[in-house]
C-alpha positions as CSV (number, residue, x, y, z in Angstrom):
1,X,-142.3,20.2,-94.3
2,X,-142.6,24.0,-96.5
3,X,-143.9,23.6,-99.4
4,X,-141.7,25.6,-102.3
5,X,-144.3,28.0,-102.5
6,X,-144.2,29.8,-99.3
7,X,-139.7,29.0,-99.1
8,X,-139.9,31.2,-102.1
9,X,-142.0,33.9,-100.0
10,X,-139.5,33.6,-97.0
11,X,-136.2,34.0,-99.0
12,X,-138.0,37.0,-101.0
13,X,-139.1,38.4,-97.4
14,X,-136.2,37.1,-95.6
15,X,-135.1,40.8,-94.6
16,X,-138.8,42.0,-94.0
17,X,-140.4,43.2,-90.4
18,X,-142.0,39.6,-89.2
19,X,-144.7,41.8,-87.0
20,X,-145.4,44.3,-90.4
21,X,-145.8,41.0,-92.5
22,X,-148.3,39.5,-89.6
23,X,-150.4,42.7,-90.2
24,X,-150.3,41.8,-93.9
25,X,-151.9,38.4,-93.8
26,X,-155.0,38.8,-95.8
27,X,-153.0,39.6,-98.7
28,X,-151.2,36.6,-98.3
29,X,-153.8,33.8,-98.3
30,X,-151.9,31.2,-99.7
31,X,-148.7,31.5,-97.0
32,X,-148.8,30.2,-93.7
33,X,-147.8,33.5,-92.1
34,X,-146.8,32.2,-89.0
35,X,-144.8,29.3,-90.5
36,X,-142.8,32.5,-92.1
37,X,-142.3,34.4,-89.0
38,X,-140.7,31.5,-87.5
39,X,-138.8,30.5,-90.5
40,X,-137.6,34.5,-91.4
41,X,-137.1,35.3,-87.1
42,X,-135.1,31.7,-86.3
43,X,-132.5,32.7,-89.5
44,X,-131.9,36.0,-88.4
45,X,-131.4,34.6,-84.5
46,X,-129.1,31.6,-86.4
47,X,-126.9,34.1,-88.7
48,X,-125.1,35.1,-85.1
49,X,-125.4,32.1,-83.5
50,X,-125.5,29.3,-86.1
51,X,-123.6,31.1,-88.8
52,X,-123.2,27.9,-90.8
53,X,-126.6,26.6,-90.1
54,X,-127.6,30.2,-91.2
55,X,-125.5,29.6,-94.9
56,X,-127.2,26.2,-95.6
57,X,-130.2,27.1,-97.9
58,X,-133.1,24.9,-96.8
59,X,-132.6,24.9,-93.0
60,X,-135.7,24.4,-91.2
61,X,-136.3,26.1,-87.8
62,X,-137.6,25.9,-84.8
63,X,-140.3,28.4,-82.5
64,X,-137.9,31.0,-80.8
65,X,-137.7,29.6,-77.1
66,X,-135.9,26.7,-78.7
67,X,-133.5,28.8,-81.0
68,X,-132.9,30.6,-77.7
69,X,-132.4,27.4,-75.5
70,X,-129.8,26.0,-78.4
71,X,-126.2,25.7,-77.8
72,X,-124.2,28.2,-80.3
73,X,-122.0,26.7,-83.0
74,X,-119.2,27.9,-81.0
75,X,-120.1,25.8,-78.0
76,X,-121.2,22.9,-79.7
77,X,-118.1,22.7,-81.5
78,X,-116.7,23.1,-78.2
79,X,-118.1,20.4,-76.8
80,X,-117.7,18.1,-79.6
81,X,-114.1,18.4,-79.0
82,X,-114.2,16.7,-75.8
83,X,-116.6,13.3,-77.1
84,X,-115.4,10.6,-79.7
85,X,-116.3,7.0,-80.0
86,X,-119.1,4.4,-81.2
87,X,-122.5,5.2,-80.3
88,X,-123.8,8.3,-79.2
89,X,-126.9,8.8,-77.5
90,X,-128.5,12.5,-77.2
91,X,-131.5,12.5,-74.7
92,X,-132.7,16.0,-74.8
93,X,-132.2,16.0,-78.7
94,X,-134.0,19.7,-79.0
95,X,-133.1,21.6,-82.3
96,X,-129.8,18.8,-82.8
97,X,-127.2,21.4,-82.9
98,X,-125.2,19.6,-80.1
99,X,-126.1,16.2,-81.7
100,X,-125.2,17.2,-85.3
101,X,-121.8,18.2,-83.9
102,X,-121.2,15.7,-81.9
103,X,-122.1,13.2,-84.7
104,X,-118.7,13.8,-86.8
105,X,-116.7,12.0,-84.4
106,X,-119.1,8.8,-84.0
107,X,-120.5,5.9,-86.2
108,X,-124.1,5.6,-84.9
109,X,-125.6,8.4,-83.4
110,X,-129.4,8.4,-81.9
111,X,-131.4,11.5,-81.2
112,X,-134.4,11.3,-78.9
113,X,-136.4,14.1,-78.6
114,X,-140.4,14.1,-77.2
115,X,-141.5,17.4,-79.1
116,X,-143.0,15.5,-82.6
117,X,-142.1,19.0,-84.1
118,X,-138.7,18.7,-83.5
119,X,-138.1,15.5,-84.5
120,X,-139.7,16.5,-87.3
121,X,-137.5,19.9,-88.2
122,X,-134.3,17.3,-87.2
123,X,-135.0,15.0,-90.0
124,X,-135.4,17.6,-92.5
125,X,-132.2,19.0,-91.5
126,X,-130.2,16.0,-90.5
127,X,-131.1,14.5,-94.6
128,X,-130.1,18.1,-95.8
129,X,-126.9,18.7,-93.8
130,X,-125.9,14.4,-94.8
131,X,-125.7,13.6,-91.2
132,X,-126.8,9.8,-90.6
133,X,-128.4,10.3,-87.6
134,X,-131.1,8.4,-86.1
135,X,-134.1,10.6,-84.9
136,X,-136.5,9.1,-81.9
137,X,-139.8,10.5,-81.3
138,X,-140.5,9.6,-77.3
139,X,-139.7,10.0,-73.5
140,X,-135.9,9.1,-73.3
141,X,-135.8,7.8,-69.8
142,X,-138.4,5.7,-71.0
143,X,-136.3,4.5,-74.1
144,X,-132.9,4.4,-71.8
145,X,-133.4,0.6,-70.5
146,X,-133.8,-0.5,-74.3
147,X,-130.8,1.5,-75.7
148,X,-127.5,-0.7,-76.7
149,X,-124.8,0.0,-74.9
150,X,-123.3,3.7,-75.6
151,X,-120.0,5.1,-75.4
152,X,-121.2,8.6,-74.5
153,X,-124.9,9.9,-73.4
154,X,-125.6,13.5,-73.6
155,X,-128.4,15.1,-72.1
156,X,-129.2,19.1,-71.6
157,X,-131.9,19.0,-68.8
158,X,-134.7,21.5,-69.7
159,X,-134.5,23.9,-67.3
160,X,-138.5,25.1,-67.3
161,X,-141.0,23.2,-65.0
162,X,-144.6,22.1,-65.6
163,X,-145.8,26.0,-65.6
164,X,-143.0,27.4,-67.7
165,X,-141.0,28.5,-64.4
166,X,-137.3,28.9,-65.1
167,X,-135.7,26.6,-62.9
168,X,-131.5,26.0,-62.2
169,X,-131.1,23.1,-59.5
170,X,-130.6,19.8,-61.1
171,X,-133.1,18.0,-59.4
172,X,-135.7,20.5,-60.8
173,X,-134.9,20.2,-64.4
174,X,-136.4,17.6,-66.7
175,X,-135.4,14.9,-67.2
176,X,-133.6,14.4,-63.3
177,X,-130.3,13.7,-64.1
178,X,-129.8,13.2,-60.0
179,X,-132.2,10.2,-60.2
180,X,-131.0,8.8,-63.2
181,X,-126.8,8.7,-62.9
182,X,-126.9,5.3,-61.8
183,X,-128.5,4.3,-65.3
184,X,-127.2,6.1,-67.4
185,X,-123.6,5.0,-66.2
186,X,-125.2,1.6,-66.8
187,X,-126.0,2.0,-70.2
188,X,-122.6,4.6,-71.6
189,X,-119.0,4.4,-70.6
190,X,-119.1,8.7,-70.1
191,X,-122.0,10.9,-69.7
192,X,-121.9,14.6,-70.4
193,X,-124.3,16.6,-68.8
194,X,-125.0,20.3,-69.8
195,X,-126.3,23.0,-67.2
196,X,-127.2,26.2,-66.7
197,X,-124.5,28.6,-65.9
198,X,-126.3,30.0,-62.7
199,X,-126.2,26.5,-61.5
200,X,-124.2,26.2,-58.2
201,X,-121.2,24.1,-59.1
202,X,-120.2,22.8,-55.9
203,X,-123.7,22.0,-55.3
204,X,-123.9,19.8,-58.4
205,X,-120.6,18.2,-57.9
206,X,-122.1,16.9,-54.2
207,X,-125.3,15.8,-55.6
208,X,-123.7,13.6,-58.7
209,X,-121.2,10.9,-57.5
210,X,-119.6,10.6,-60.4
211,X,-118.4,13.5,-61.9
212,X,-114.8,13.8,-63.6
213,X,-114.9,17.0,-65.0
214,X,-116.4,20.0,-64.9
215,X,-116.0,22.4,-68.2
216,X,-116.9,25.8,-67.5
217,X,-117.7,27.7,-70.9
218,X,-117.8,31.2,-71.7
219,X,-118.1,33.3,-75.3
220,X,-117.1,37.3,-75.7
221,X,-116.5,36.7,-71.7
222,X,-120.2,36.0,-70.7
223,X,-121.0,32.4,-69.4
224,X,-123.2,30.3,-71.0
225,X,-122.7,26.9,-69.9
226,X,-121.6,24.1,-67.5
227,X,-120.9,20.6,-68.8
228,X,-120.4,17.9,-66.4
229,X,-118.5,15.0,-67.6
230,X,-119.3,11.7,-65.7
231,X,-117.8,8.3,-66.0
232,X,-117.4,4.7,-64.2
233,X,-113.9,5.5,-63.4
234,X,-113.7,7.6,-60.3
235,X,-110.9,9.9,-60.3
236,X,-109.3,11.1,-57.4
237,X,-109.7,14.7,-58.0
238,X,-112.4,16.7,-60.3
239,X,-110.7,18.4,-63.4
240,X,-111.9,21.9,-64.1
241,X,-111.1,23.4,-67.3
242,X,-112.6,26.7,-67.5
243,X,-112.6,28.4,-71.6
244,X,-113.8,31.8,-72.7
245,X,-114.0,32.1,-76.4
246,X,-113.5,35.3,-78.2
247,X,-113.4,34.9,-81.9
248,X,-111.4,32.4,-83.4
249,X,-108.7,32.4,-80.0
250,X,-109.9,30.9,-76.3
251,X,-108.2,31.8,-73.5
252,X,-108.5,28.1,-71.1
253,X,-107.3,27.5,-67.5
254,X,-106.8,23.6,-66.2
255,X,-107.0,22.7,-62.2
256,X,-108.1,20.5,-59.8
257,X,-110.3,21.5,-57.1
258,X,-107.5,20.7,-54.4
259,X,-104.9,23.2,-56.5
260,X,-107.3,26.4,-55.3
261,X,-108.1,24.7,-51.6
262,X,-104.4,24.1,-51.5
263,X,-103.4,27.7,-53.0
264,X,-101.8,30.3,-50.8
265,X,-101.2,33.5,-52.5
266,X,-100.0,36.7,-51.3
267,X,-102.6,40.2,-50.3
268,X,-101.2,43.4,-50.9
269,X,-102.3,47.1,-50.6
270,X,-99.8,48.6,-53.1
271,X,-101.2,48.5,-56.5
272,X,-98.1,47.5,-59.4
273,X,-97.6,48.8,-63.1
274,X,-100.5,46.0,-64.6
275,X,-104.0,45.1,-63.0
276,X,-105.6,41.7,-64.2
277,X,-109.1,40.8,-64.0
278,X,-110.4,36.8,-64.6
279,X,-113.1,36.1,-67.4
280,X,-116.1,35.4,-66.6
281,X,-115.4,31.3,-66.8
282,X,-112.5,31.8,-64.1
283,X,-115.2,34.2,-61.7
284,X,-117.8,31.7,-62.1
285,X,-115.3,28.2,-61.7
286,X,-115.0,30.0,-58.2
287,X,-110.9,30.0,-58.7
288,X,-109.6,32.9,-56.7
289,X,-106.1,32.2,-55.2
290,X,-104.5,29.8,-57.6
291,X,-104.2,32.1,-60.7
292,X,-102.1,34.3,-57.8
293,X,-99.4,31.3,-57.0
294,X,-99.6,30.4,-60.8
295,X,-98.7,33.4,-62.6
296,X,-96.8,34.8,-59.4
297,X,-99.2,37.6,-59.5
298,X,-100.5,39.6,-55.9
299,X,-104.7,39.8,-54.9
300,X,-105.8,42.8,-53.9
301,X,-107.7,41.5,-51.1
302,X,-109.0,38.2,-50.1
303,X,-112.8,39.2,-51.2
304,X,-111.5,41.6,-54.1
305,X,-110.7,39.1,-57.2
306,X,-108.6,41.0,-59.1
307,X,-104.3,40.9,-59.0
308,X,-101.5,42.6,-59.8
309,X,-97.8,42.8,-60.6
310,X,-94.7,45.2,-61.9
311,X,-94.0,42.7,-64.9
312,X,-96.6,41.9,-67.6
313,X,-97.9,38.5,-68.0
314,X,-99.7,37.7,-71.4
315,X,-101.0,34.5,-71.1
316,X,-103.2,35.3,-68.1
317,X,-107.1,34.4,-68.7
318,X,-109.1,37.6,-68.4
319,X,-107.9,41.1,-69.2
320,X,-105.0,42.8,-68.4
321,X,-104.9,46.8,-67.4
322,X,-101.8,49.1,-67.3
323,X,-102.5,51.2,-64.4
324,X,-102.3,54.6,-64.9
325,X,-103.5,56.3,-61.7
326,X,-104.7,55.5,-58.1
327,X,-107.3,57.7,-56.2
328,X,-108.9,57.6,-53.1
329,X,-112.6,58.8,-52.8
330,X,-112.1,62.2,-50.9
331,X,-114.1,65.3,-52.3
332,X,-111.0,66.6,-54.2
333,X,-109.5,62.8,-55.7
334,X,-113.2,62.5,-57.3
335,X,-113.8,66.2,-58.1
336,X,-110.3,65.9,-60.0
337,X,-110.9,62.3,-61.7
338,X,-114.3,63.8,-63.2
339,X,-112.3,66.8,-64.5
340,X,-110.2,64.7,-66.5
341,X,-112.4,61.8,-67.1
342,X,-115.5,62.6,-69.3
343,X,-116.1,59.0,-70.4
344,X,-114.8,55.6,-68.8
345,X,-116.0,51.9,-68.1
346,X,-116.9,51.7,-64.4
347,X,-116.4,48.1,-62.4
348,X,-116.7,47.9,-59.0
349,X,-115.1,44.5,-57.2
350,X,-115.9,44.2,-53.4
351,X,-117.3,47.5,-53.3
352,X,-120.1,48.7,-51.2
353,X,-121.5,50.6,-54.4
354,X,-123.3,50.1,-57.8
355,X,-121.4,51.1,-60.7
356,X,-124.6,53.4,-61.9
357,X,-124.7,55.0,-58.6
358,X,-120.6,55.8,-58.9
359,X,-121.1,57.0,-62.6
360,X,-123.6,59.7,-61.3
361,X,-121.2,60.8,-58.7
362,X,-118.7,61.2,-61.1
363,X,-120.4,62.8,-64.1
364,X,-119.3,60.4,-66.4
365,X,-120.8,58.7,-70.0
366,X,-120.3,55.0,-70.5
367,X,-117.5,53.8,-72.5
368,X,-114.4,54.4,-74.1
369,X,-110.8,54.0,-73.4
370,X,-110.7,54.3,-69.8
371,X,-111.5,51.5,-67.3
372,X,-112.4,52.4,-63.5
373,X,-112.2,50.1,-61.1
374,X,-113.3,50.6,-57.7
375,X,-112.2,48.1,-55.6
376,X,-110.9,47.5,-51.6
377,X,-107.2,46.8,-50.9
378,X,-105.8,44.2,-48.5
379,X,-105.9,47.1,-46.1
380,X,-109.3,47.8,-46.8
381,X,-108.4,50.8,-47.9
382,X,-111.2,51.8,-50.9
383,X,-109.8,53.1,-54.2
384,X,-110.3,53.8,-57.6
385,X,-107.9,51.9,-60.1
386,X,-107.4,53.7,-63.6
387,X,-106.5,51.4,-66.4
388,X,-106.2,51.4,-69.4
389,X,-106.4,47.4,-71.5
390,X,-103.4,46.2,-73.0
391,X,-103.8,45.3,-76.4
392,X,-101.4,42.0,-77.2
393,X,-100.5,40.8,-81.1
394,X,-102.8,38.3,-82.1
């Protein structure tokens, strides 16, 4: 697809400005200049994201909105994990970084893709990498009836419409996963669908009859996915597992949605020697009262998701504070807390004010070792929690 030529060009320009080397174009005749933006941009984008991808001399990208739209390495491993058996099938094929992941733990795996360009860029790189998948150019709920049967389908819904609209509910994204369950359980034993994490999960779980579990996936504590695993087998309860990933450890938290109904925890107004606060996977999961009964910890209020107890618990999934002082929000609590505290990291948790709008009361930079939380009690009592993280051996 790049002639030697112009890969020559990119690896001697690979740490070059793309927008000075645009500019530069006439002196280039010879080199597709835009070809080289994309090839020199989608690296740089895939040295985070795709560090391995990024290693492999030869790797052919995509434009940016689809390096951007592309699960990382870390949560396609992720969801790898979770898949093994005959035949795959990958509806929304895209870039293939789920697919080519997914591949290692099947014997024949098809990619179907609609964008000629992708398919394309996912031959070049499925021959490089030695990954014996089969690439389909076409409309994949077109090419569903005439698949063989599957043991898993994977799709990941485009979430743009017909103007280039973000969109979030499933019915809006393309294809319509809504419509098509009843198929695609026909034609695969399990079904993995991947959403956006500002989708509304109890809204999805009401609209798909057949969902078994719900992964809820998080890296360096911001969420960036939801994977809905379906099946022909209805459980009696849905499985959440939510999993924030930070480095090479994940913090992961397994319940059924009747374990939080059922929960009953305990509110309290007196703050205790450690403050914890949920990751992001946990926040967005909507699981508020169980990790109280589980880890026999207090909530501050019923609305205020964070918790507390005398006796530190390490395994909790989020971060834990060791609280260092309590204030109120009088004239002399906050003219004292600035006095101290030049710099701090400012949360607020069922709190009637912005954390910008609390830093400028306080006179305080961004940062540091000191974390702020202001927060209402169980006896709504407002109150500024200082805390500083507790730092466990790896």
């Amino acid at each position: 697809m790049i002639d030697e030529q112009t890969l020559a060009f990119i690896r001697e320009h690979a740490g070059d400005d793309v927008r000075h080397l645009a500019l530069q174009a006439s002196r280039y005749p010879h080199v597709d200049m835009r070809m080289v933006a994309t090839q020199i941009e989608g690296r740089r984008l895939a040295s985070t994201k795709l560090p391995t991808w990024a290693a492999t001399d030869g790797v052919i990208y995509p434009v940016r909105l689809s390096m951007e739209q592309c699960s990382s390495e870390t949560t396609a491993r992720y969801k790898a994990s979770l898949m093994q058996g005959h035949r795959l099938a990958d509806l929304t094929g895209g870039f293939g970084i789920d697919c080519s992941y997914m591949s290692e733990h099947f014997e024949e795996v098809t990619y179907i893709e609609r964008n000629e360009e992708l398919c394309q860029i996912a031959r070049h790189n499925f021959a490089l990498l030695r990954l014996p998948i089969k690439v389909v150019n076409g409309n994949s709920t077109e090419i569903l009836s005439s698949l063989p049967q599957q043991d898993w389908i994977f799709l990941d819904p485009a979430r743009r419409d017909g103007a280039g609209n973000k969109v979030v509910a499933l019915s809006d994204c393309e294809p319509d996963v809504c419509q098509l369950e009843t198929a695609l359980l026909q034609k695969a034993t399990k079904v993995m669908v991947k959403c956006s994490p500002m989708l509304d999960i109890s809204q999805a779980i009401n609209q798909l009859t057949s969902v078994n579990e719900v992964h809820v996936v998080s890296v360096n504590n911001e969420c960036k996915e939801l994977l809905f695993i379906m099946g022909n087998k209805m459980s009696r309860s849905i499985n959440i597992r939510t999993v924030n990933f930070h480095g090479e450890s994940a913090q992961t938290f397994d319940y059924t949605l009747e374990e939080e109904q059922d929960a009953h925890c305990s509110y309290t107004s007196t703050i205790g020697r450690f403050l914890y606060e949920p990751n992001s996977s946990m926040m967005k999961a909507g699981c508020f009262r169980l990790p109280a009964t589980r880890y026999g910890l207090k909530k501050l209020h019923r609305n205020t998701h964070l918790y507390t107890s005398d006796t530190l618990v390490p395994n909790f999934p989020g971060r834990v504070f060791e609280v260092k002082n309590i204030d109120g929000f009088g004239k002399n609590e906050l003219k004292r807390l600035s006095s101290e505290l030049k710099k701090a990291n400012i949360s607020v948790r069922n709190f009637p004010e912005r954390p910008e709008a609390l830093r400028k009361r306080l006179k305080m930079s961004d940062g540091g070792d000191a974390y702020l939380f202001a927060t209402t009690l169980a006896d709504d009592k407002k109150v500024i929690i200082h805390g500083e993280k507790v730092k466990f051996a790896p």
